[in-house]
Backbone atoms as SQL, in Angstrom:
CREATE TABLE atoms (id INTEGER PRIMARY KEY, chain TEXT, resi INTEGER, resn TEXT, atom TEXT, x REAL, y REAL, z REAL);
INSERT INTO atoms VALUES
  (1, 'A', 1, 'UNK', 'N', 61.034, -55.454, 13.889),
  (2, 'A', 1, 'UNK', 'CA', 61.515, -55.112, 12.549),
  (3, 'A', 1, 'UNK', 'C', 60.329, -55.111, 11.581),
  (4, 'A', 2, 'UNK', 'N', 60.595, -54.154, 10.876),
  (5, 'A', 2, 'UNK', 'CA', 59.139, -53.993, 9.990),
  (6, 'A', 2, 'UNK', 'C', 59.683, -54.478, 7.922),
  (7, 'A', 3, 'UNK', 'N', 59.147, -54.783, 7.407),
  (8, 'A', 3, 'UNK', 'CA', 59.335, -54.916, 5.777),
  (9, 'A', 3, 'UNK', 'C', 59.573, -53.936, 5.490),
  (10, 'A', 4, 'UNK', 'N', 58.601, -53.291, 5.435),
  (11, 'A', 4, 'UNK', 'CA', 58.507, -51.839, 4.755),
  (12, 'A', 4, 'UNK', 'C', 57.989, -50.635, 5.757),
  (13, 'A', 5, 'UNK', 'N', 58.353, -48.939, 5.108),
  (14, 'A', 5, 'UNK', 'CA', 58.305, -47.963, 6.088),
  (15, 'A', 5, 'UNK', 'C', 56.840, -47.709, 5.995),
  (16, 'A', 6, 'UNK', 'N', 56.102, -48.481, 5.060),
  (17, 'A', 6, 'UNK', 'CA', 54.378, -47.995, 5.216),
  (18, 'A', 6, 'UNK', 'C', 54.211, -48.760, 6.317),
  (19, 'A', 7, 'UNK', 'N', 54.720, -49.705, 6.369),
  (20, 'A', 7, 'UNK', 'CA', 54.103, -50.699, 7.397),
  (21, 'A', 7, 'UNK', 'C', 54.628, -50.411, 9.035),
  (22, 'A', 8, 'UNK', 'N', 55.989, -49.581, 9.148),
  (23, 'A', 8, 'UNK', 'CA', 56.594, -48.913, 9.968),
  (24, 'A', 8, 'UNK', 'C', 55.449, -48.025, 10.832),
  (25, 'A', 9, 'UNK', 'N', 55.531, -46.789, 9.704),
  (26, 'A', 9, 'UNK', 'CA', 54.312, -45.964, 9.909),
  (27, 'A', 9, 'UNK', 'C', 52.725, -46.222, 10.610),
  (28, 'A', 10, 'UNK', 'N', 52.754, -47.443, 9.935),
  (29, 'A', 10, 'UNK', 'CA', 51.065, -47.590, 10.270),
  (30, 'A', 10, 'UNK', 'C', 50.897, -48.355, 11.747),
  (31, 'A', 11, 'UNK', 'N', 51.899, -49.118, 12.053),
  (32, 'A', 11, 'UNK', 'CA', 51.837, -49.595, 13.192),
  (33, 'A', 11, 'UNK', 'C', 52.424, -48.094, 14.469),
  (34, 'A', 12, 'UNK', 'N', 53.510, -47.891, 14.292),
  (35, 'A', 12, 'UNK', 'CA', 53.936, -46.680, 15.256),
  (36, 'A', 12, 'UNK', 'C', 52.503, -45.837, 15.186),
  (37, 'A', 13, 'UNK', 'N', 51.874, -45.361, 14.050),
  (38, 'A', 13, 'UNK', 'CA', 50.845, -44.567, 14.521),
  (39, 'A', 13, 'UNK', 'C', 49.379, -44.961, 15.666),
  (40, 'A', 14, 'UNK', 'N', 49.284, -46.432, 15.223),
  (41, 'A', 14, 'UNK', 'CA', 48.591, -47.752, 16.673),
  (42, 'A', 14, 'UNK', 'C', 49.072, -47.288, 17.753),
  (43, 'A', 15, 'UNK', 'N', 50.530, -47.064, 17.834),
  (44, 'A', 15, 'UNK', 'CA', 51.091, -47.144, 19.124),
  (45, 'A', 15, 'UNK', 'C', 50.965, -45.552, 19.721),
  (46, 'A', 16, 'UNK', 'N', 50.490, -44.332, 18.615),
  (47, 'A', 16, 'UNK', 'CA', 50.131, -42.773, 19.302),
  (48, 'A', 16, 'UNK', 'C', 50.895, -42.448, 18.707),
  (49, 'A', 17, 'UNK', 'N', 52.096, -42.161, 17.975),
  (50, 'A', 17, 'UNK', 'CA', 52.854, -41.535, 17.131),
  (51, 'A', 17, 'UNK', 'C', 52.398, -41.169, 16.070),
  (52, 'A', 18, 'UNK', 'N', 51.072, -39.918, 16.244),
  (53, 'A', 18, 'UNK', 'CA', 50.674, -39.502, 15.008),
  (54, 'A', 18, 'UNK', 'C', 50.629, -38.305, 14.669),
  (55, 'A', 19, 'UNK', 'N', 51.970, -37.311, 15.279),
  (56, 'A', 19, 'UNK', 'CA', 52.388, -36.184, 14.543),
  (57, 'A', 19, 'UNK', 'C', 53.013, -36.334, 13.513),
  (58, 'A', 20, 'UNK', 'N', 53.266, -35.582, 12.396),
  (59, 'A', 20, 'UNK', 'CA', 54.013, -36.018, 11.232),
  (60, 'A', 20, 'UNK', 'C', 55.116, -34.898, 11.643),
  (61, 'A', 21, 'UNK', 'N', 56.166, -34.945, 12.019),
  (62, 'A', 21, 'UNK', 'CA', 56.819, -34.432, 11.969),
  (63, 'A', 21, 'UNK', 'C', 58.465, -34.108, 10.640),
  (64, 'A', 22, 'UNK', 'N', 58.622, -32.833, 10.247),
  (65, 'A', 22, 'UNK', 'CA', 59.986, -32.392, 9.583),
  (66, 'A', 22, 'UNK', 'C', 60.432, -31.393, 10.203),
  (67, 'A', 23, 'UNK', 'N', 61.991, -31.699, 9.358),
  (68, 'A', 23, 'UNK', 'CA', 62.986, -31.292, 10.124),
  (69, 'A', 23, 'UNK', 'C', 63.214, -30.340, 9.474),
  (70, 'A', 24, 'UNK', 'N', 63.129, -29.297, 10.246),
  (71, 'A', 24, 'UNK', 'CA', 63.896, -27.743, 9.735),
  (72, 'A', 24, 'UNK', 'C', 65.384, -27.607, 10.424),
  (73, 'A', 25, 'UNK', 'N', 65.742, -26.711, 10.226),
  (74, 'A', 25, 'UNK', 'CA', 67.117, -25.981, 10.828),
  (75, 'A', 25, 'UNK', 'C', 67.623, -26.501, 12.485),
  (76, 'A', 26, 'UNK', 'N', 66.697, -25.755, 13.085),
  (77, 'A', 26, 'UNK', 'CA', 67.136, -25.688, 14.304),
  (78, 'A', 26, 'UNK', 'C', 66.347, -26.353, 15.346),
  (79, 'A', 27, 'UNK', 'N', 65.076, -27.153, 14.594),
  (80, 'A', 27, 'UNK', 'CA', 64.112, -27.519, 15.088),
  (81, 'A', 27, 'UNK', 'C', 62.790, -28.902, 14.303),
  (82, 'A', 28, 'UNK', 'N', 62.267, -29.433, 15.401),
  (83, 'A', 28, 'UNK', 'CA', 61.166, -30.370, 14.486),
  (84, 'A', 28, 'UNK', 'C', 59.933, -29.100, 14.443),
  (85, 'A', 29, 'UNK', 'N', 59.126, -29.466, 13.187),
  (86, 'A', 29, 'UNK', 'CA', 58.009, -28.767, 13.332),
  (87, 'A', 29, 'UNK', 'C', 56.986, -29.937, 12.870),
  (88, 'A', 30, 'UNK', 'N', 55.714, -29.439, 13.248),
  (89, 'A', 30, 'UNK', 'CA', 54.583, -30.148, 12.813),
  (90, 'A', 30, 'UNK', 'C', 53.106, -29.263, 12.470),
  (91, 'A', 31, 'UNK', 'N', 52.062, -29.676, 12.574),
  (92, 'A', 31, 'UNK', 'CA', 50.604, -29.342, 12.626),
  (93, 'A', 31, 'UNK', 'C', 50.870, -28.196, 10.925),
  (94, 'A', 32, 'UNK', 'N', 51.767, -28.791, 10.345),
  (95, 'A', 32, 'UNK', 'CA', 51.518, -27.301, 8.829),
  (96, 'A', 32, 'UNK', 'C', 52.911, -26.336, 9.250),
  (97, 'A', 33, 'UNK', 'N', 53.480, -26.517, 10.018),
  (98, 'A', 33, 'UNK', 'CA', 54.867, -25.854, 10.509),
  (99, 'A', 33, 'UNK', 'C', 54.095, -24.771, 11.532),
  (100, 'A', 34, 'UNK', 'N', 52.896, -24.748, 12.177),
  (101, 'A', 34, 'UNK', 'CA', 52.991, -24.094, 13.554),
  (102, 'A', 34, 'UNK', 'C', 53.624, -24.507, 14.364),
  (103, 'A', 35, 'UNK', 'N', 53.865, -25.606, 15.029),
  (104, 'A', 35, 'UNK', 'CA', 54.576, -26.144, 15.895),
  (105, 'A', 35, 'UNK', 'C', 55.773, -26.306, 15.950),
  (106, 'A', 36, 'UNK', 'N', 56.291, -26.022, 16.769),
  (107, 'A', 36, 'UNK', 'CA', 57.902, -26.310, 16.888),
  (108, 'A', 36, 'UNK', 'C', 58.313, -27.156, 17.612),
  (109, 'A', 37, 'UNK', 'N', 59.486, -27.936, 17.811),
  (110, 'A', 37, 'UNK', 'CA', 59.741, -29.039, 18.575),
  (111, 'A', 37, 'UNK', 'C', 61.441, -28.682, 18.688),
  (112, 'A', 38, 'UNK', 'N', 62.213, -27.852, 20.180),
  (113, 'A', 38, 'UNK', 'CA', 63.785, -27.948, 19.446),
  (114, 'A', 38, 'UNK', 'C', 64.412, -29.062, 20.147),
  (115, 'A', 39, 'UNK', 'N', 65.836, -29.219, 19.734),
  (116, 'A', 39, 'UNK', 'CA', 66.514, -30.151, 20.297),
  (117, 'A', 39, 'UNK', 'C', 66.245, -30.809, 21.762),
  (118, 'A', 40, 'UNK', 'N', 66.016, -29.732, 22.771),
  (119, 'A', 40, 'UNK', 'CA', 65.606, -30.437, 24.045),
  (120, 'A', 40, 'UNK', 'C', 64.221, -30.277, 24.672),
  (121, 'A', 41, 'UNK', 'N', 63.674, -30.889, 23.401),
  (122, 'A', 41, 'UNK', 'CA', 62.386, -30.729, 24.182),
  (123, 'A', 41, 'UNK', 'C', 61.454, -32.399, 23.535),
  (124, 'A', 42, 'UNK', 'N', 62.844, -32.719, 22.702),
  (125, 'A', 42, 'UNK', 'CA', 62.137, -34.172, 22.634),
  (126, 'A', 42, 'UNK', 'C', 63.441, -35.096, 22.706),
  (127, 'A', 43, 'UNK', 'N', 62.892, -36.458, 22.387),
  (128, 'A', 43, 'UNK', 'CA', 63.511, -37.375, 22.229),
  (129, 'A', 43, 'UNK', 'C', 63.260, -38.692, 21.161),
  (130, 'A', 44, 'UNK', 'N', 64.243, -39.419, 21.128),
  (131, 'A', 44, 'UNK', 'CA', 64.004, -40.297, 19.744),
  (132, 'A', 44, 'UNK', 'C', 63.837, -41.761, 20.793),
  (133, 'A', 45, 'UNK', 'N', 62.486, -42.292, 20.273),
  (134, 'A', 45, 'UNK', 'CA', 62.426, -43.414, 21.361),
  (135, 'A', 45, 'UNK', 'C', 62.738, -45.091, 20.402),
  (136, 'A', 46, 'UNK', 'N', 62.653, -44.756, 19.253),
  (137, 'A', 46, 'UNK', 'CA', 63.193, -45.883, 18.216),
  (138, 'A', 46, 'UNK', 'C', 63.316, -45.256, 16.816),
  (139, 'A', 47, 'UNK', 'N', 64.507, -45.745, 15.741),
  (140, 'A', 47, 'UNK', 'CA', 64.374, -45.781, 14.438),
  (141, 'A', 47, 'UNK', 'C', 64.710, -47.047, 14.012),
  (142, 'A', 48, 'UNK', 'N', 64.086, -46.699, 12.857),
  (143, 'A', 48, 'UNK', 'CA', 63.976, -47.903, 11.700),
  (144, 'A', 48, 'UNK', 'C', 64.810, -47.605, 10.331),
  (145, 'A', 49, 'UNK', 'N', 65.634, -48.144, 9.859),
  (146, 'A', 49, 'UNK', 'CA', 66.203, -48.120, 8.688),
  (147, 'A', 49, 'UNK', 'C', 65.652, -48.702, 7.731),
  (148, 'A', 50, 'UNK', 'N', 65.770, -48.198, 6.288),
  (149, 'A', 50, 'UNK', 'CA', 65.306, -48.795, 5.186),
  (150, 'A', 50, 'UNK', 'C', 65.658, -48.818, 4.090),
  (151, 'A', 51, 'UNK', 'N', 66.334, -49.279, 3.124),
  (152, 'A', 51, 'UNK', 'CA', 67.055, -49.547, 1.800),
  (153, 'A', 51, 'UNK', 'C', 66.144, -49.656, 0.876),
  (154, 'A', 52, 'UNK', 'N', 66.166, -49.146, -0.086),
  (155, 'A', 52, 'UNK', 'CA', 65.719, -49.061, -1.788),
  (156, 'A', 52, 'UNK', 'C', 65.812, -50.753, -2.335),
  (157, 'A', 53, 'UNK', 'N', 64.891, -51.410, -2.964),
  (158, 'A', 53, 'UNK', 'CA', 64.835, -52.257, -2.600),
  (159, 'A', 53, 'UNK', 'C', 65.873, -52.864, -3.775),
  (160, 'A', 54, 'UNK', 'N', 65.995, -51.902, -4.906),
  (161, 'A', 54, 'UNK', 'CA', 66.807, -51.993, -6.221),
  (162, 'A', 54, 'UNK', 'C', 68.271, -50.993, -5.871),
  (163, 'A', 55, 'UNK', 'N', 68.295, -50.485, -5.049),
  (164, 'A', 55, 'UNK', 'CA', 69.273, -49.512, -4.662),
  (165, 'A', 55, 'UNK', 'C', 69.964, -49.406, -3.325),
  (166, 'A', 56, 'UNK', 'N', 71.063, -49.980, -2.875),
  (167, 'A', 56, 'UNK', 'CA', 71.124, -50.091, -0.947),
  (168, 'A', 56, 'UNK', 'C', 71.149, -48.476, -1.195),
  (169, 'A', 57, 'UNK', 'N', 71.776, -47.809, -2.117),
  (170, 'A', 57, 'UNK', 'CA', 72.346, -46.447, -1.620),
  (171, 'A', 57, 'UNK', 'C', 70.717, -44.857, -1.344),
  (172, 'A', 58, 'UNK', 'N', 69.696, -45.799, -1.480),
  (173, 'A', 58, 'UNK', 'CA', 68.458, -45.104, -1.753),
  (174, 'A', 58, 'UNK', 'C', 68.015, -45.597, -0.338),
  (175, 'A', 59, 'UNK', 'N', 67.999, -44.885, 0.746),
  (176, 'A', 59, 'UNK', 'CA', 68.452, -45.247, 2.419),
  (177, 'A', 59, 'UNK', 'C', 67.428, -44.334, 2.850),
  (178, 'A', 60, 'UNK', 'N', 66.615, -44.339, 3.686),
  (179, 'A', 60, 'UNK', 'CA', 65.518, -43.842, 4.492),
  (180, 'A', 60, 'UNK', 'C', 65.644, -44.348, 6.271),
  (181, 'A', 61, 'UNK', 'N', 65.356, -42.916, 6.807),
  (182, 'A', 61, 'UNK', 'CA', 65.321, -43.473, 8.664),
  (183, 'A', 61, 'UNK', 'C', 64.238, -43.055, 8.881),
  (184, 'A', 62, 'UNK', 'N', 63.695, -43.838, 9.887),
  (185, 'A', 62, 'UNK', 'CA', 62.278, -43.597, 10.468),
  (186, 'A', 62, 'UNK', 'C', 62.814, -43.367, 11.826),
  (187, 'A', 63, 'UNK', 'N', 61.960, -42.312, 12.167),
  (188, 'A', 63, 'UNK', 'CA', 62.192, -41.945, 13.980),
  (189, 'A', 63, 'UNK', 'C', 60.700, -41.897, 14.401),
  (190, 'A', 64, 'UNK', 'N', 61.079, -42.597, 15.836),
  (191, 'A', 64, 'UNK', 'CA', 59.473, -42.358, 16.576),
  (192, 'A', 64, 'UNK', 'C', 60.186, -41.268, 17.499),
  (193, 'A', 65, 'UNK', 'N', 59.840, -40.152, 17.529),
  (194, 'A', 65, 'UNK', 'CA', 60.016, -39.467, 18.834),
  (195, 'A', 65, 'UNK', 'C', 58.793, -38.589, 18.955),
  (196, 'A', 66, 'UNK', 'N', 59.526, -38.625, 20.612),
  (197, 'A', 66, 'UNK', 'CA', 57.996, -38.039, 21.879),
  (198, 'A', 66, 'UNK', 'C', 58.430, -36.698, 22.404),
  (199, 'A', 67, 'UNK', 'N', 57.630, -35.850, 22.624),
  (200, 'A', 67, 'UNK', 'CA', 57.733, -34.580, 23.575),
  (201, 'A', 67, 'UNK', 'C', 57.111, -34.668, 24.932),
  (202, 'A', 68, 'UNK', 'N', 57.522, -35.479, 25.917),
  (203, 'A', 68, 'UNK', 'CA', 56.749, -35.228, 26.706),
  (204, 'A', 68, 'UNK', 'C', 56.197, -33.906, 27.215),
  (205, 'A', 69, 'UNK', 'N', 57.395, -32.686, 27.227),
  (206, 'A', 69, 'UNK', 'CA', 57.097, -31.419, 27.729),
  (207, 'A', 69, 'UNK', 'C', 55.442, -30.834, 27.006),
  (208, 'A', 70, 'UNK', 'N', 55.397, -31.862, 25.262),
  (209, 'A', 70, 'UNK', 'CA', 54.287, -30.875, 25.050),
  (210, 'A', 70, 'UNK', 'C', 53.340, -32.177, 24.550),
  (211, 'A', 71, 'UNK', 'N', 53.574, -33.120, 25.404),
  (212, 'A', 71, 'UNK', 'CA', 52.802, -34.123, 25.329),
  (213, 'A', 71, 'UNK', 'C', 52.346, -34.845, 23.716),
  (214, 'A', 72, 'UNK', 'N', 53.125, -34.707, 23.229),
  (215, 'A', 72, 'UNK', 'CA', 53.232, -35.489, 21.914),
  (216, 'A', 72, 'UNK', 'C', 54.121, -36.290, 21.397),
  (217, 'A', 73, 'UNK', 'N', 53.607, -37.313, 20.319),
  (218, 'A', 73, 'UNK', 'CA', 53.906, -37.941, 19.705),
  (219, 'A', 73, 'UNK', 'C', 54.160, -38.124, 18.434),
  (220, 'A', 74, 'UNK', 'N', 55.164, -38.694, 17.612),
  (221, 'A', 74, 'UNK', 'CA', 55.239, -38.305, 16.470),
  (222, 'A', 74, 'UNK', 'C', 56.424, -38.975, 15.448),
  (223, 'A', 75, 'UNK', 'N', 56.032, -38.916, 14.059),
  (224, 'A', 75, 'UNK', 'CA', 57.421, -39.803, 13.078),
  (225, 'A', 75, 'UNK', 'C', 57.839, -38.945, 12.534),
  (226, 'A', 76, 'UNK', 'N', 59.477, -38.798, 12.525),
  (227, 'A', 76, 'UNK', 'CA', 59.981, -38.284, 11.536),
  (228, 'A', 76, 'UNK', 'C', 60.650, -39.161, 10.217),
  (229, 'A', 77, 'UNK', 'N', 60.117, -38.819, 9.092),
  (230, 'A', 77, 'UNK', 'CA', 61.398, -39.922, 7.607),
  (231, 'A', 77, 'UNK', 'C', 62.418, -38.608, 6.895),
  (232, 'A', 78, 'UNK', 'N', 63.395, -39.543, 7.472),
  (233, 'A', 78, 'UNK', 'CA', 64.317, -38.656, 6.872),
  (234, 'A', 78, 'UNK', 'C', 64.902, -39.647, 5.342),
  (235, 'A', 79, 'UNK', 'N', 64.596, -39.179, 4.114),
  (236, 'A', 79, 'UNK', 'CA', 64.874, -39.841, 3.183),
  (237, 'A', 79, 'UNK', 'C', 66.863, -39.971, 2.648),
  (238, 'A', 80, 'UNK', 'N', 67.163, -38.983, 2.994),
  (239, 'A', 80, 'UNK', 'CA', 68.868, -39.452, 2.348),
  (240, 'A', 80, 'UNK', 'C', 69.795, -39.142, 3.451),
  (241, 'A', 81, 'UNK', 'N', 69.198, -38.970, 5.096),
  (242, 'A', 81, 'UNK', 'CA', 69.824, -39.478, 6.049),
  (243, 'A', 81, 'UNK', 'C', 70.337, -38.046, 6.090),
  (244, 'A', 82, 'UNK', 'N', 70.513, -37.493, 7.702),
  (245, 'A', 82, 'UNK', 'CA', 70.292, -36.327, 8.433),
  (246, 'A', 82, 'UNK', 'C', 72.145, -35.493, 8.058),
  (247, 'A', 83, 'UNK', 'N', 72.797, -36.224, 7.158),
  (248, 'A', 83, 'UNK', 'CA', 74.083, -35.065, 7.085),
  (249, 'A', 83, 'UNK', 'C', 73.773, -34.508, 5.442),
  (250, 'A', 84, 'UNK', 'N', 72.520, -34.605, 5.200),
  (251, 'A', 84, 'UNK', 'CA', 72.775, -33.842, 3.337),
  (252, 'A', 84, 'UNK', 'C', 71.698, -32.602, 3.964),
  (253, 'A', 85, 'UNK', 'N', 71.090, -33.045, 4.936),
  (254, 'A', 85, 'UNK', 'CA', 70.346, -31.547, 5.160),
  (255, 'A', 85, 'UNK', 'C', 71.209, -30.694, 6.133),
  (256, 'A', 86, 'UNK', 'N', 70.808, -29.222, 5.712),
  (257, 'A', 86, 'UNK', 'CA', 71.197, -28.030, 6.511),
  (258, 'A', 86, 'UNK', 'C', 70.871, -27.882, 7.670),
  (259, 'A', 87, 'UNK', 'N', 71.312, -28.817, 9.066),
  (260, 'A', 87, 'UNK', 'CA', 70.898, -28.435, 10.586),
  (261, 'A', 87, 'UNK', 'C', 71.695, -27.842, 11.300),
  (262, 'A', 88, 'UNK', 'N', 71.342, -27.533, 12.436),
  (263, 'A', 88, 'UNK', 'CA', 72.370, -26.852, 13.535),
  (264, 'A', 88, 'UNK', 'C', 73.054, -28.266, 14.180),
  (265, 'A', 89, 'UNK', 'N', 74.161, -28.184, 14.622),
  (266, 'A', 89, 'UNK', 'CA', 74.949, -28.859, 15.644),
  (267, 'A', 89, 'UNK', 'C', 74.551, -30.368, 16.876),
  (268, 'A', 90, 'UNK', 'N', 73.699, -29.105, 17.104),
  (269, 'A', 90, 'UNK', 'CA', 72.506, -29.580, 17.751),
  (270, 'A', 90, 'UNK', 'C', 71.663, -30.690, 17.766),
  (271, 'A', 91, 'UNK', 'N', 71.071, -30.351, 16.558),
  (272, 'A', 91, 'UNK', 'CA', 69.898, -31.566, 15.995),
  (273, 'A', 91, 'UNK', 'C', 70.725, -32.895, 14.873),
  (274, 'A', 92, 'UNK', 'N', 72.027, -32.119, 14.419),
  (275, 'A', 92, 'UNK', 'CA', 72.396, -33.277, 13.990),
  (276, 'A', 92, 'UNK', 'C', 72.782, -34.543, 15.177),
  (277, 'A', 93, 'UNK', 'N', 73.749, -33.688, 16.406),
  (278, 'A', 93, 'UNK', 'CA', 73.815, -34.452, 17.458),
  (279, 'A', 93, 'UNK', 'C', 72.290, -35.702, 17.880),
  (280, 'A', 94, 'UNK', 'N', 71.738, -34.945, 18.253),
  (281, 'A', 94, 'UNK', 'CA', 70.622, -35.393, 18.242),
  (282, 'A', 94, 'UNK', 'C', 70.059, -36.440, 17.296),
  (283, 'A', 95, 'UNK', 'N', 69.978, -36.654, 15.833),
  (284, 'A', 95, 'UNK', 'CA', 69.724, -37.170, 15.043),
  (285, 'A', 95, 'UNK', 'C', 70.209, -38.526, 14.681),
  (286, 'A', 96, 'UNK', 'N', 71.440, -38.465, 15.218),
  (287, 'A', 96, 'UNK', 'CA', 72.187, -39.390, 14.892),
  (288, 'A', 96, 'UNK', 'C', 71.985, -40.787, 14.940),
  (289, 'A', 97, 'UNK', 'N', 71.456, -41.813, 14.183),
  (290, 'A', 97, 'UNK', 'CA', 71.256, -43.163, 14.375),
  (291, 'A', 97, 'UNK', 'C', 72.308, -44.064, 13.738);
């Protein structure tokens, strides 16, 4: 369990999780949005939750997930939690913590 998501971050990236990954539509992207990452081609190997420290309702998830297929590593922060964004089916499945 970590305090805070800087401190989340900085250790998962120790551990090789140093793609920055966001979430588009139908897919993770990274490297500036060349890269694509879709639903089955990764996986979520831990998240971390995090509350506003003046606000519970100000809610952040941290994901470590890996691609093995394309041999990477990487965090996603999703700041107001994966049902206010526009995804496919798919990745919300996927998303779900």
């Amino acid at each position: 369990a970590y305090d805070t998501l800087v401190d989340a971050i900085a250790d998962l990236r120790k551990q090789g999780y140093t793609e920055d990954f966001n979430l588009e539509k139908n897919c993770l992207s990274c490297r500036e949005g060349k890269f694509q990452v879709f639903h089955d081609e990764f996986q979520i190997d831990k998240f971390f939750r995090f509350e506003g420290a003046s606000n519970p309702d100000d809610q952040s998830i941290l994901y470590a997930i890996s691609s093995p297929k394309h041999g990477i590593k990487g965090t996603l922060v999703n700041a107001y939690g994966i049902y206010s964004d526009e995804i496919t089916d798919e990745m919300l499945e996927k998303l779900k913590a």
